[in-house]
TORTOR-396989 format. One record per residue (C-alpha): residue number from 1; x negated, z negated, y. Coordinates in pm, whole numbers, plus 50000, padded with zeros to 5 digits. Layout:
SEVEX / n / xx / zz / yy
SEVEX / NUM / X / Z / Y
...
***
This chain:
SEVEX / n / xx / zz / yy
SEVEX / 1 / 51854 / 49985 / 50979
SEVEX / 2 / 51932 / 49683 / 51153
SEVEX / 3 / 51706 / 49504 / 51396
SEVEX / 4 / 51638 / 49222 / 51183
SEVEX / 5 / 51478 / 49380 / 50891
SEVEX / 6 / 51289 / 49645 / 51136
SEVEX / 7 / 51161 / 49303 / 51273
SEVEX / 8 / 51045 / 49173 / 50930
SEVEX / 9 / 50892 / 49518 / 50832
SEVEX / 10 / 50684 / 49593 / 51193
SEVEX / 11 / 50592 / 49120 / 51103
SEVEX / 12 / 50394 / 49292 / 50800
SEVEX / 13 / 50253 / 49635 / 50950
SEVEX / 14 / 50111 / 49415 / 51186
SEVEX / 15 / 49977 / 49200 / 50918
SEVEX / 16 / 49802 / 49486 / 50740
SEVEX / 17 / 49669 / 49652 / 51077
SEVEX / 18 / 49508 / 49300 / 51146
SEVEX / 19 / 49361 / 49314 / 50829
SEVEX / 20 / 49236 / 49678 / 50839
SEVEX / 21 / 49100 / 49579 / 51189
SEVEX / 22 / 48949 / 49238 / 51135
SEVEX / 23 / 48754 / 49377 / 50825
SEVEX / 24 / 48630 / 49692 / 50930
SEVEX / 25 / 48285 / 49601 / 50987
SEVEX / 26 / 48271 / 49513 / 50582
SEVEX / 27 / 48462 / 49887 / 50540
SEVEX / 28 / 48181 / 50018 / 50798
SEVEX / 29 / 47886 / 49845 / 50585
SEVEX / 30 / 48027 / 49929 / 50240
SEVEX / 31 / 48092 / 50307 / 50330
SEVEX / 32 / 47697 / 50340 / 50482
SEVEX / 33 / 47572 / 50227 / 50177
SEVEX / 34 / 47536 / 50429 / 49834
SEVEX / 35 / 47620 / 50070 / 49644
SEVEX / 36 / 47697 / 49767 / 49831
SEVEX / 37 / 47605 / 49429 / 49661
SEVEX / 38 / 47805 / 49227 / 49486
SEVEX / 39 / 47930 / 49036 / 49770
SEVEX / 40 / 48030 / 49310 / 49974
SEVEX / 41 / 48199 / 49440 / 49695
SEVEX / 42 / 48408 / 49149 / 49587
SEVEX / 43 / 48466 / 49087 / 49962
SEVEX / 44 / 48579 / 49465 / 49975
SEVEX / 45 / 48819 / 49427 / 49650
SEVEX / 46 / 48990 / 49163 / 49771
SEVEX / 47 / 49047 / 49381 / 50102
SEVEX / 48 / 49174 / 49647 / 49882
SEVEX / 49 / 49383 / 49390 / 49678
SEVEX / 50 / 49566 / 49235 / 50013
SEVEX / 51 / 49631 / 49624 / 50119
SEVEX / 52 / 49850 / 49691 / 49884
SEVEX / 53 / 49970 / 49378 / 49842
SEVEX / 54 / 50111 / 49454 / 50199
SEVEX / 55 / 50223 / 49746 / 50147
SEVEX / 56 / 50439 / 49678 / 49833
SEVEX / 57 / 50601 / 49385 / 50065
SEVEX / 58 / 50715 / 49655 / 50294
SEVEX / 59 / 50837 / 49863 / 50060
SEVEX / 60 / 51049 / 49571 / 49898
SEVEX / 61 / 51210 / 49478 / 50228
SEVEX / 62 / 51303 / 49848 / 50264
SEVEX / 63 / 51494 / 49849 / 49931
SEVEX / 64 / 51634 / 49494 / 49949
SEVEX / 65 / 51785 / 49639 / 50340
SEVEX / 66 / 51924 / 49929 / 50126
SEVEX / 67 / 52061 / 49680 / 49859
SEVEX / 68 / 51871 / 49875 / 49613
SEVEX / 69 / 51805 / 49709 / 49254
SEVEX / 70 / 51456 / 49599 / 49262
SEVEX / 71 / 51290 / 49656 / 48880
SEVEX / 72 / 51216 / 49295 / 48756
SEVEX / 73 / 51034 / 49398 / 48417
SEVEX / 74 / 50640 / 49409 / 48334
SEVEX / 75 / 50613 / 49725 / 48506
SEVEX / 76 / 50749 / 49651 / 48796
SEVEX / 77 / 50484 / 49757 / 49033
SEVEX / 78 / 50447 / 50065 / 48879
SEVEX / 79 / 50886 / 50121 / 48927
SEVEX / 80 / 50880 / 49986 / 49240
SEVEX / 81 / 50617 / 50255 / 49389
SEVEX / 82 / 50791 / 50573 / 49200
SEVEX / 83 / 51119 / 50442 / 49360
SEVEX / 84 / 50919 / 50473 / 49701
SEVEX / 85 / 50882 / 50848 / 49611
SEVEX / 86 / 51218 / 50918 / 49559
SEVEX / 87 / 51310 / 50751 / 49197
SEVEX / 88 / 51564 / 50518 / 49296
SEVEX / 89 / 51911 / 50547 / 49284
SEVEX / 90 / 52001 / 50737 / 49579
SEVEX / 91 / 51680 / 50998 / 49585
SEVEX / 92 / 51518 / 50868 / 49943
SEVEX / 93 / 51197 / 50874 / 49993
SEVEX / 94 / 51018 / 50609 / 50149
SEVEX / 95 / 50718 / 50802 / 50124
SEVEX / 96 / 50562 / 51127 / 50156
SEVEX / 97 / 50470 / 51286 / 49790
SEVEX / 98 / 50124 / 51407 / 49940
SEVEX / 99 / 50022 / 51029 / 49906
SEVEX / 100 / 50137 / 50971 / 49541
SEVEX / 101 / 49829 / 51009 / 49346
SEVEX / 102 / 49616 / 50816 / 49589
SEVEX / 103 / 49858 / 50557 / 49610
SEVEX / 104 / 49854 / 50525 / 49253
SEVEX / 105 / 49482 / 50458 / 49210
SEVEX / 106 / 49581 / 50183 / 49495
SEVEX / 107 / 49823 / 50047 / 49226
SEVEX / 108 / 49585 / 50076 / 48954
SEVEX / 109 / 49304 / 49883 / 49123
SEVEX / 110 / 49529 / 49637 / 49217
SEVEX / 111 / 49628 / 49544 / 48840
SEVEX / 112 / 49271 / 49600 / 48738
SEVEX / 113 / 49139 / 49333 / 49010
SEVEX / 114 / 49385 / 49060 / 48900
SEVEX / 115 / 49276 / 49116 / 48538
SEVEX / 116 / 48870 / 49102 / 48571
SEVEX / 117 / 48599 / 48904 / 48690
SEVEX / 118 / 48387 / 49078 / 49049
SEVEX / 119 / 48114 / 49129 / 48771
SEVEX / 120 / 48314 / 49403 / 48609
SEVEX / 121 / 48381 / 49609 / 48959
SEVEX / 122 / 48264 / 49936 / 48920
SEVEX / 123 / 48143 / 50114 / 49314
SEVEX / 124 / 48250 / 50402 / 49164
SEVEX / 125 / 48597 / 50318 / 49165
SEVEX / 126 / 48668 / 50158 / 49438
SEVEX / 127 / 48428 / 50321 / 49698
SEVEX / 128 / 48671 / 50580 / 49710
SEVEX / 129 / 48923 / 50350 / 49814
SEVEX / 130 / 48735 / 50207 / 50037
SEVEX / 131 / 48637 / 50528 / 50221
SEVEX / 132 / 49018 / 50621 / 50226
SEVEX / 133 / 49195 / 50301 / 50302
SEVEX / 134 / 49220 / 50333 / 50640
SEVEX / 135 / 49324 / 50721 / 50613
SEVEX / 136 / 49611 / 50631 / 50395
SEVEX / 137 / 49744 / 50309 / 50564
SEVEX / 138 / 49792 / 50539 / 50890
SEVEX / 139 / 50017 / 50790 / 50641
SEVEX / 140 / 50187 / 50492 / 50512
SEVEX / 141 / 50260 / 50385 / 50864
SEVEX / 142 / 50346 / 50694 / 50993
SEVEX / 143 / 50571 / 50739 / 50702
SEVEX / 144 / 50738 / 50379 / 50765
SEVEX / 145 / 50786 / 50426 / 51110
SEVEX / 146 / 50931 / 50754 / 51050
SEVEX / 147 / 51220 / 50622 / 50781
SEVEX / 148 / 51289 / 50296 / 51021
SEVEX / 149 / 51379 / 50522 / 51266
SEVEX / 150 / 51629 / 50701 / 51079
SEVEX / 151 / 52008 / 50654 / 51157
SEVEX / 152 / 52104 / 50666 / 50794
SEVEX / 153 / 51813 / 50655 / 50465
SEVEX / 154 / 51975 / 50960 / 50316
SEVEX / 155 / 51808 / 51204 / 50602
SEVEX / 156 / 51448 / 51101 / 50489
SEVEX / 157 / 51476 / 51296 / 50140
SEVEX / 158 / 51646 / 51682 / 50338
***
C-alpha cells in the first residue's frame, strides 16, 4: 500500500479515536445508567452514527487503493461491508469474520438513525452498542493496521 493512502486511512483512525476519546464521558454516563434520558441518548446515537460513518470511510479508501468496484446501488452500505469480509472480487478480507454480526447491527442502526426521529430510539437497541463500541473499534483498528501493513492484500485472506 502506498504511503499516501496509509496517510489518508491513519487521517481517519485518528478521527474516530478522537471521537471515541472526546465522548467517552457520555459512553461512561450512558453505560452506568439502566436508561439514559433522551438527551444522552440522542447525543449517544449520533456518536454511534459518526462511528460507523468513519469506519465505512476507511473501508472505502481501502478498496478505492485496491481499485476495487465500489457498489453504487440502494444497498450499498450493506455491499460495501460484506465486501470488507471477503465478498469482493479478489476474496481479501479487510476484516476479521468474528466481528461480522456486530458490525452488522452497527450498519443497521446506522440506516435506522437516518430514517427516525430521537423519539423513536429504543435503549434497548443501542445500549448494546454503546457498551461495545469501544471494544469493536479497537478490533477494527487492529484489523486495519494489520492489512496496511501487508506487502500485498492477497496475504490477509491465507
Amino acid at each position: 500500500m502506498d504511503e499516501t493512502a496509509k496517510i489518508k486511512i491513519r487521517h481517519e483512525i485518528s478521527r474516530i479515536d478522537k471521537l471515541l476519546n472526546d465522548i467517552s464521558p457520555l459512553l461512561n454516563l450512558c453505560k452506568a445508567k439502566e436508561r439514559p434520558n433522551l438527551i444522552e441518548i440522542t447525543a449517544a446515537a449520533q456518536v454511534l452514527h459518526s462511528f460507523y460513518n468513519g469506519v465505512e470511510s476507511i473501508i472505502v479508501l481501502f478498496f478505492k487503493h485496491m481499485n476495487e468496484k465500489l457498489p453504487n446501488d440502494f444497498r450499498w452500505h450493506k455491499t460495501l461491508l460484506e465486501m470488507a469480509f471477503g465478498a469482493n472480487t479478489r476474496n481479501i478480507r479487510i476484516l476479521r469474520e468474528d466481528i461480522k454480526t456486530e458490525m452488522q447491527n452497527f450498519l443497521s442502526f446506522r440506516h435506522f438513525i437516518r430514517h427516525s426521529y430521537s423519539s423513536e430510539l429504543d435503549w434497548s437497541e443501542m445500549g448494546p452498542l454503546i457498551r461495545g463500541v469501544e471494544a469493536v473499534w479497537e478490533t477494527i483498528k487492529s484489523d486495519f493496521e494489520a492489512f496496511m501493513a501487508l506487502d500485498t492484500p492477497e496475504r490477509m485472506d491465507t
